[in-house]
VOGU-3710 file (C-alpha; in Angstrom, 3 decimals, decimal comma):
1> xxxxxxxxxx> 0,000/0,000/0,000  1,436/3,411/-1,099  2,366/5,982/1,830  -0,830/8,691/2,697  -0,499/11,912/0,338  -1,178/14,982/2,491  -4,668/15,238/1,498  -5,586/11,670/2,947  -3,593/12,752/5,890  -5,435/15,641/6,845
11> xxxxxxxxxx> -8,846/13,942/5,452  -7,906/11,383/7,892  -7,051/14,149/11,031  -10,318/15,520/10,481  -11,746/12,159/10,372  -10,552/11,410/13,895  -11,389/14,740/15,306  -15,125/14,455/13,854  -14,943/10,982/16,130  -13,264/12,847/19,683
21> xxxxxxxxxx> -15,574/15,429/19,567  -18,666/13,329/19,373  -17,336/11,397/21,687  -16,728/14,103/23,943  -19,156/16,134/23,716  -21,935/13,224/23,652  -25,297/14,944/25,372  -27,340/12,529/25,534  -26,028/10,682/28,603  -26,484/13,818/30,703
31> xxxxxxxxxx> -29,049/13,541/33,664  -30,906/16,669/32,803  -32,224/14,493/29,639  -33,326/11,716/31,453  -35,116/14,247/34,200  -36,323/16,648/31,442  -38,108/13,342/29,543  -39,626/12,560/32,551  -40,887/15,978/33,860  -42,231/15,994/30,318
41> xxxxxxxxxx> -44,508/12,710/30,411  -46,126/14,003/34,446  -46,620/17,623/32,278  -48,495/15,526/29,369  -50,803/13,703/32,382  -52,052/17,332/33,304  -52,759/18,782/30,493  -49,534/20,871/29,502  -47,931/19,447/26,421  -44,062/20,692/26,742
51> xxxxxxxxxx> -40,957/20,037/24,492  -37,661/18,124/25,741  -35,864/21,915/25,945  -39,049/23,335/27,259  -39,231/20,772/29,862  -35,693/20,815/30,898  -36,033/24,921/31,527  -39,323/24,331/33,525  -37,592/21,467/35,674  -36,712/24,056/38,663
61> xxxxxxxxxx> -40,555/24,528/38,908  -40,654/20,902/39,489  -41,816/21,368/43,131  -44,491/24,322/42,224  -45,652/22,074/39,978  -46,816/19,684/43,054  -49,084/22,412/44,299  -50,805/23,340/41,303  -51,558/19,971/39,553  -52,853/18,569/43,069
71> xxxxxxxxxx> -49,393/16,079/43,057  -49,194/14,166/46,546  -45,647/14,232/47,555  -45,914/9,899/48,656  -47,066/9,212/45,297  -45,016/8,191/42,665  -45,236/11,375/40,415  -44,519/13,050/43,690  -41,829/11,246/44,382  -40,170/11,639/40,861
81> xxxxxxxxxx> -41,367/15,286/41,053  -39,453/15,787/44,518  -36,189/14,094/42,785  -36,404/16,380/39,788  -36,231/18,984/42,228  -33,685/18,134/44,568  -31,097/16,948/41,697  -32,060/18,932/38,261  -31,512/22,702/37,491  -32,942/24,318/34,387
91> xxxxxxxxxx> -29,022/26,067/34,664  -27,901/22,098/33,552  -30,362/23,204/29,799  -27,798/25,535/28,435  -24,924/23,020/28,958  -27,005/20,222/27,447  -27,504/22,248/24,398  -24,153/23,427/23,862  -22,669/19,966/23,901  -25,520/18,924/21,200
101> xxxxxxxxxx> -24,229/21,243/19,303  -20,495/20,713/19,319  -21,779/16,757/19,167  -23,776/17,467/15,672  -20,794/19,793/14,668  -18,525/16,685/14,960  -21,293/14,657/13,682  -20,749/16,547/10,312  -16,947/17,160/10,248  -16,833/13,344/10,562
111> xxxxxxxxxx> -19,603/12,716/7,815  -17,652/14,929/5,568  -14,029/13,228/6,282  -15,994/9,885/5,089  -17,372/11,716/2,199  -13,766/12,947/1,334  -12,153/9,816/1,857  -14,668/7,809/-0,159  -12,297/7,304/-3,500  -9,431/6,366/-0,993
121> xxxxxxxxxx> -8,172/3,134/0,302  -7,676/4,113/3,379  -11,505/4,802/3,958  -12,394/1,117/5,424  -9,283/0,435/7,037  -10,019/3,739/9,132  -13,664/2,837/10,071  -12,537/-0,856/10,473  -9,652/0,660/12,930  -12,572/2,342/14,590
131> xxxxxxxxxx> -14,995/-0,383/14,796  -12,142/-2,430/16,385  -10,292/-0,224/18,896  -13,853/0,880/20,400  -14,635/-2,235/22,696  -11,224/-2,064/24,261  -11,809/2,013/24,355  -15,347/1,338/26,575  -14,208/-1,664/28,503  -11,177/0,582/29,668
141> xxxxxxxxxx> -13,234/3,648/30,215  -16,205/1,391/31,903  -13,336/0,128/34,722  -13,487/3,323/35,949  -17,326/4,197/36,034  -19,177/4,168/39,210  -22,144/1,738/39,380  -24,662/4,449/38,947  -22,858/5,426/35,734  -22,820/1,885/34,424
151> xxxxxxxxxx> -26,866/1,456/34,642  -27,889/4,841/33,511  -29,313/4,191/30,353  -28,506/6,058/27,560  -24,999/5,386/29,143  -21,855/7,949/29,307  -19,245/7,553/26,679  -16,603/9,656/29,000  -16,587/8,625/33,402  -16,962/11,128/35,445
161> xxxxxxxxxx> -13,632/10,526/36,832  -10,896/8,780/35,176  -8,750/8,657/38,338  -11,457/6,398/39,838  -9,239/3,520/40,785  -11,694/2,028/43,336  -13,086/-0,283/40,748  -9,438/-1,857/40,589  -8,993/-2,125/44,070  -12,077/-3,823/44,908
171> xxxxxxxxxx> -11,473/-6,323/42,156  -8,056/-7,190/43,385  -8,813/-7,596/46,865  -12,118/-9,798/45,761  -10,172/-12,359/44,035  -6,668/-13,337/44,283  -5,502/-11,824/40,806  -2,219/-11,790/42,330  -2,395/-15,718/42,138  -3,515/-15,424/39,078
181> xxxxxxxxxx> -0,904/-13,133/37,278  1,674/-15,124/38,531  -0,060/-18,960/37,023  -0,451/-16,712/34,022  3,145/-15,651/33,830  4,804/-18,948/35,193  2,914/-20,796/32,523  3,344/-18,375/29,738  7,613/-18,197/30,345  7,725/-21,863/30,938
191> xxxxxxxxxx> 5,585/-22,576/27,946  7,683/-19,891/25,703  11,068/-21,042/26,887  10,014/-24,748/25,875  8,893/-23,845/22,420  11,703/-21,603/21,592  14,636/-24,687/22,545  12,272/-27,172/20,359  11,712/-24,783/17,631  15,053/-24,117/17,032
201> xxxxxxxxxx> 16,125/-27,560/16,999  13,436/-28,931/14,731  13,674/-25,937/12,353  17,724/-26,063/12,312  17,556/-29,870/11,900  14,575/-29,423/8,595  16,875/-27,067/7,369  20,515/-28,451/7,217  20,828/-32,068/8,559  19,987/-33,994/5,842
211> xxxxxxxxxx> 18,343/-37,334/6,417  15,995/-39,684/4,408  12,691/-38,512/4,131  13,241/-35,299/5,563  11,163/-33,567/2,826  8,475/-36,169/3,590  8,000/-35,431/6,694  8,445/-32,292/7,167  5,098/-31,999/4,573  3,140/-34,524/7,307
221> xxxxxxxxxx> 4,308/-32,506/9,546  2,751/-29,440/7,439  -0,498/-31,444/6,821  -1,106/-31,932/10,538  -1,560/-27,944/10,901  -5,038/-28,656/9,472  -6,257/-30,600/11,993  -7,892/-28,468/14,510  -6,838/-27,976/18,763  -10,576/-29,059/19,181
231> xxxxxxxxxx> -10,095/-32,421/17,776  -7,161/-33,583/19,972  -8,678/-32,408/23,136  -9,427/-35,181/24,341  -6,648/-37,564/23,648  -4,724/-34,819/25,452  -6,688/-34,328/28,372  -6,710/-38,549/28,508  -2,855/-38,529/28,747  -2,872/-35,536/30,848
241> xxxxxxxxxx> -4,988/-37,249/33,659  -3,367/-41,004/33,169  0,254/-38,848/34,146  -1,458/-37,608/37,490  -1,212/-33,935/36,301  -4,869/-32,692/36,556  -5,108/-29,314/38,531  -1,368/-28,584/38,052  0,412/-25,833/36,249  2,253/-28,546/34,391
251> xxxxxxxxxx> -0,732/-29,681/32,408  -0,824/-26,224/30,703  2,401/-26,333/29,806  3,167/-29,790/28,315  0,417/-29,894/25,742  2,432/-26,614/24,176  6,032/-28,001/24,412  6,405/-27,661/20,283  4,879/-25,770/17,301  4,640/-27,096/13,507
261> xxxxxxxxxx> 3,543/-23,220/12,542  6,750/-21,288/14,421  8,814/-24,540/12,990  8,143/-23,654/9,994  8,535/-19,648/9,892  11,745/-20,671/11,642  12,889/-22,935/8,957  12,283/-20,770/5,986  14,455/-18,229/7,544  17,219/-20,780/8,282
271> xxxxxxxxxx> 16,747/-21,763/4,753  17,215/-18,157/3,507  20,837/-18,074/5,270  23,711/-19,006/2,525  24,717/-22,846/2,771  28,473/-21,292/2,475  28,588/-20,002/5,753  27,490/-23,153/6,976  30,279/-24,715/5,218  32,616/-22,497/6,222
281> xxxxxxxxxx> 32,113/-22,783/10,266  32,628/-26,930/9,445  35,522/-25,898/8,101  36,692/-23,211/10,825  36,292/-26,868/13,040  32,609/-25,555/14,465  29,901/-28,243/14,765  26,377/-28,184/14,547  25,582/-27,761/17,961  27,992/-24,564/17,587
291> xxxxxxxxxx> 26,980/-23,269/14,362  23,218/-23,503/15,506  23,484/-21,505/19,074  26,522/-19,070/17,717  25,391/-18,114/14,188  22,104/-18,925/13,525  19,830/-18,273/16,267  21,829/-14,800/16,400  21,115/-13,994/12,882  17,352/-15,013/12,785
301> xxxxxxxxxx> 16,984/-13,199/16,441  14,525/-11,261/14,316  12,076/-14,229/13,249  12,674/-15,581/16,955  11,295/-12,640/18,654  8,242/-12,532/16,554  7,856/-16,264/17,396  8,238/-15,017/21,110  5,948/-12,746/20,974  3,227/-14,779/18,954
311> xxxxxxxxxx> 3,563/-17,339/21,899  3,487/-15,390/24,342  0,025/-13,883/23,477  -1,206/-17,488/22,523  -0,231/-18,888/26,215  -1,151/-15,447/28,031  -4,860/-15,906/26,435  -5,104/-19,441/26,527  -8,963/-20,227/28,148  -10,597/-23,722/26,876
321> xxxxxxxxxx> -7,612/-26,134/27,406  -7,319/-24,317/31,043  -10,955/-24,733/31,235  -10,984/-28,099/31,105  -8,144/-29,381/33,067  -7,859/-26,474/36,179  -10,640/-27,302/38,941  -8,742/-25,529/41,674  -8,800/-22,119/42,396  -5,348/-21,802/43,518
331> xxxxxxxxxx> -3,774/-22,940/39,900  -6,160/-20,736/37,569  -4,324/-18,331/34,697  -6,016/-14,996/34,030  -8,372/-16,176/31,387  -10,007/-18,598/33,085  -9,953/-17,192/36,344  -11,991/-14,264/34,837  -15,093/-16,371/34,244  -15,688/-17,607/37,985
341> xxxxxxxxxx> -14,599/-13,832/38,859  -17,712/-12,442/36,528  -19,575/-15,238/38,122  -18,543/-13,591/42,064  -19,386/-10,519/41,837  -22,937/-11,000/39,696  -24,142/-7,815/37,711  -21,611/-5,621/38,493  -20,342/-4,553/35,790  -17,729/-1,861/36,573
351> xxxxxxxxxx> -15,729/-4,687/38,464  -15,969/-6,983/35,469  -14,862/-4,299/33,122  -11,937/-3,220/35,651  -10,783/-7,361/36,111  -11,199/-7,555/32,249  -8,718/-4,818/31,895  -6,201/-6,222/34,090  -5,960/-9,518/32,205  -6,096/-7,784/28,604
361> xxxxxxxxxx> -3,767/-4,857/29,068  -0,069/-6,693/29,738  -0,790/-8,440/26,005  -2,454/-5,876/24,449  0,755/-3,214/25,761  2,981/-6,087/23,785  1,211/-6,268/20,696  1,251/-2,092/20,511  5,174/-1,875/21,084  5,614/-4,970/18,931
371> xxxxxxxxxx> 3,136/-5,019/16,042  5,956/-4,296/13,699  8,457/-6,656/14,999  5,761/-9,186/14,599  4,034/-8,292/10,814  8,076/-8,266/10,394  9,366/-11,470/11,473  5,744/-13,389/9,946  6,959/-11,835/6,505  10,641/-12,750/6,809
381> xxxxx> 9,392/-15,755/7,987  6,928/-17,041/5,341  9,340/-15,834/2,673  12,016/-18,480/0,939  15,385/-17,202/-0,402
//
C-alpha cells in the first residue's frame, strides 16, 4: 500500500477529530435528559404538552408544579417530582444544548471526512480501525465508572472521573488476581522457553541435517496444521490425567512443548541463510551444535522474537484447554480465572470491566510496542530465499 499523500492525511485528522468530539461532547447521557423526559410525560398527564428543551427549563418549577396539579408528595409522580427537584436545574439546559451542538458539529466534520475519503483506500481500514479499537476504548473507560454510571441508560461515553481507581482495588482484593498473574506468567515463560529450545532444533535440523525422508516429513508434519486444537482435546486431556497432572500448572504447559507453525517460519528463515557459511564454520572446526546456538539463532533473532511474541500472546490468552483441566482455584491463569470472577461478583459490571482490563492490558501493551516486529518477522518468515 502506497504511503498517505497529504490530502488523505489531513482527510484522515479531520476524520478522527469528527470521532473525539462526538465522543466528547456526547449529550445525551447527561441527567438533565433523562429528568427533562420525565418531567415531560407528568406535564403531558395534566394537560400541559411541553418540548424536551421546554421541559428541561421548567424542571426548577418541578416542586411548584406539586401544588398546582394537586401532586401528593408519597405518590409516585410526587416522588419523581421531589427528585427532579432536589437533583435537576434548568441552569444544567444551556450546557445540554451546547454539547448537542459541538456533538452534531462533529457529527458533520466526521460525515464529511468519510465523504472525502470515499475514493481512498484508506476509507475502510479507518472505520474498520474504529470499529475495532472501540470495545477495548469502553471496557477501559467502563473500569473506571461508578455503578450508577454503568446502569444509567442512555450510558456515558466519558466517566466522570478517570482517576477512579476504586473499581481496581475492589477487584483485586475480591479475588486473588495476584495468584492469578503469577499462574499466568509462570505458565506463559515456561511454555515460551520450551517452544523456543524445540523450535530451534526442529527448524535447524529441517533445514541443514539432511536425512531420508526429511522432505516427507516435514510436509506430514505441514499437513497436521489442518487438523484443529478441538479435535485432539481429548486424547490430550486422557494422557494428561493417566500422568497424574490434573489441577497442576504442568498440564498447561506440556500440551504446548512444540509448534509445527513457528517450525516452519523458523525454517524458511534458516533456509534463507547461505549454505556457504554453513560450510565455512565446518571448516573453521565448528559443529552443529555450535553453528546452531553461535550463528544462527543470532542472525534469525529477528524471526525468533516474533515467534516469542506470537507465543506469548497465545499462552497469556489461553482459556478452553485451562478450562478443562484447572478445577482448583489456587492454579487458575487470568483467562479462566476471569469467568468464575464475573460469576462472584454477579451484575456488576464496573468490576468486570476493571478485572477484564487487568488480564487484557499486559498483552495488548505487547502487541502495541511490537506489532511491527511481529508483521516483520511473519513476513521474513513465510518468505524463501
Amino acid at each position: 500500500m502506497r504511503k498517505p499523500d497529504m490530502k488523505t492525511i489531513i482527510y484522515l485528522a479531520l476524520l478522527l477529530a469528527g470521532l473525539l468530539i462526538m465522543i466528547f461532547a456526547y449529550p445525551f447521557s447527561m441527567p438533565v435528559g433523562s429528568y427533562a423526559s420525565t418531567y415531560q410525560k407528568i406535564a403531558k398527564i395534566h394537560g400541559e404538552d411541553l418540548t424536551l428543551f421546554e421541559a428541561m427549563q421548567a424542571l426548577d418549577s418541578a416542586e411548584a408544579k406539586m401544588t398546582e396539579w394537586n401532586v401528593n408528595s408519597t405518590s409516585d409522580e410526587g416522588a419523581k417530582l421531589l427528585g427532579i427537584a432536589a437533583n435537576a436545574s434548568s441552569a444544567d439546559a444551556g450546557a445540554y444544548k451546547t454539547r448537542l451542538v459541538v456533538f452534531c458539529a462533529g457529527l458533520v466534520i466526521f460525515v464529511a471526512a468519510v465523504v472525502l475519503l470515499k475514493k481512498t483506500t484508506y476509507l475502510l481500514l479507518t472505520l474498520g480501525a474504529i470499529f475495532m479499537v472501540f470495545p477495548f476504548y469502553w471496557m477501559i473507560s467502563s473500569s473506571f465508572k461508578t455503578a450508577p454510571e454503568m446502569n444509567r441508560f442512555p450510558p456515558n461515553m466519558l466517566p466522570e472521573s478517570w482517576t477512579n481507581f476504586s473499581n481496581y482495588t475492589e477487584a483485586w482484593h475480591t479475588a486473588p488476581f495476584g495468584k492469578y498473574f503469577f499462574n499466568s506468567i509462570f505458565v506463559c515463560v515456561c511454555s515460551v522457553a520450551v517452544v523456543m529450545f524445540t523450535t530451534v532444533l526442529a527448524a535447524f535440523a529441517f533445514s541443514r541435517l539432511r536425512f531420508p525422508g526429511r522432505n516427507l516429513l516435514f510436509t506430514l508434519l505441514l499437513s497436521m496444521m489442518m487438523v484443529p486444537f478441538e479435535l485432539l482435546v481429548i486424547t490430550n486431556y486422557q494422557t494428561i490425567t493417566r500422568l497424574g497432572m490434573r489441577d497442576t500448572l504442568a498440564a498447561l504447559i506440556l500440551p504446548f512443548t512444540s509448534s509445527i507453525f513457528y517450525t516452519y517460519i523458523l525454517r524458511n528463515f534458516f533456509d534463507s541463510v547461505p549454505d556457504s557459511l554453513y560450510y565455512s564454520s565446518q571448516v573453521d572446526g565448528a559443529g552443529n551444535w555450535q553453528y546452531l546456538w553461535k550463528v544462527m539463532v543470532p542472525i534469525a533473532s529477528p524471526s525468533l522474537v516474533t515467534i516469542i511474541l506470537l507465543n506469548a500472546m497465545a499462552s497469556w490468552n489461553s482459556f478452553m484447554w485451562p478450562q478443562l483441566v484447572i478445577s482448583r482455584d489456587e492454579v487458575r491463569t487470568l483467562p479462566w480465572a476471569l469467568v468464575t470472577f464475573t460469576t462472584e461478583v454477579g451484575i456488576k459490571y464496573e468490576l468486570i470491566m476493571a478485572g477484564a482490563t487487568m488480564v487484557v492490558m499486559p498483552m495488548l501493551l505487547l502487541f502495541l510496542f511490537a506489532r511491527k516486529q511481529i508483521v516483520r518477522g511473519v513476513a521474513r518468515g513465510g518468505i524463501k530465499g
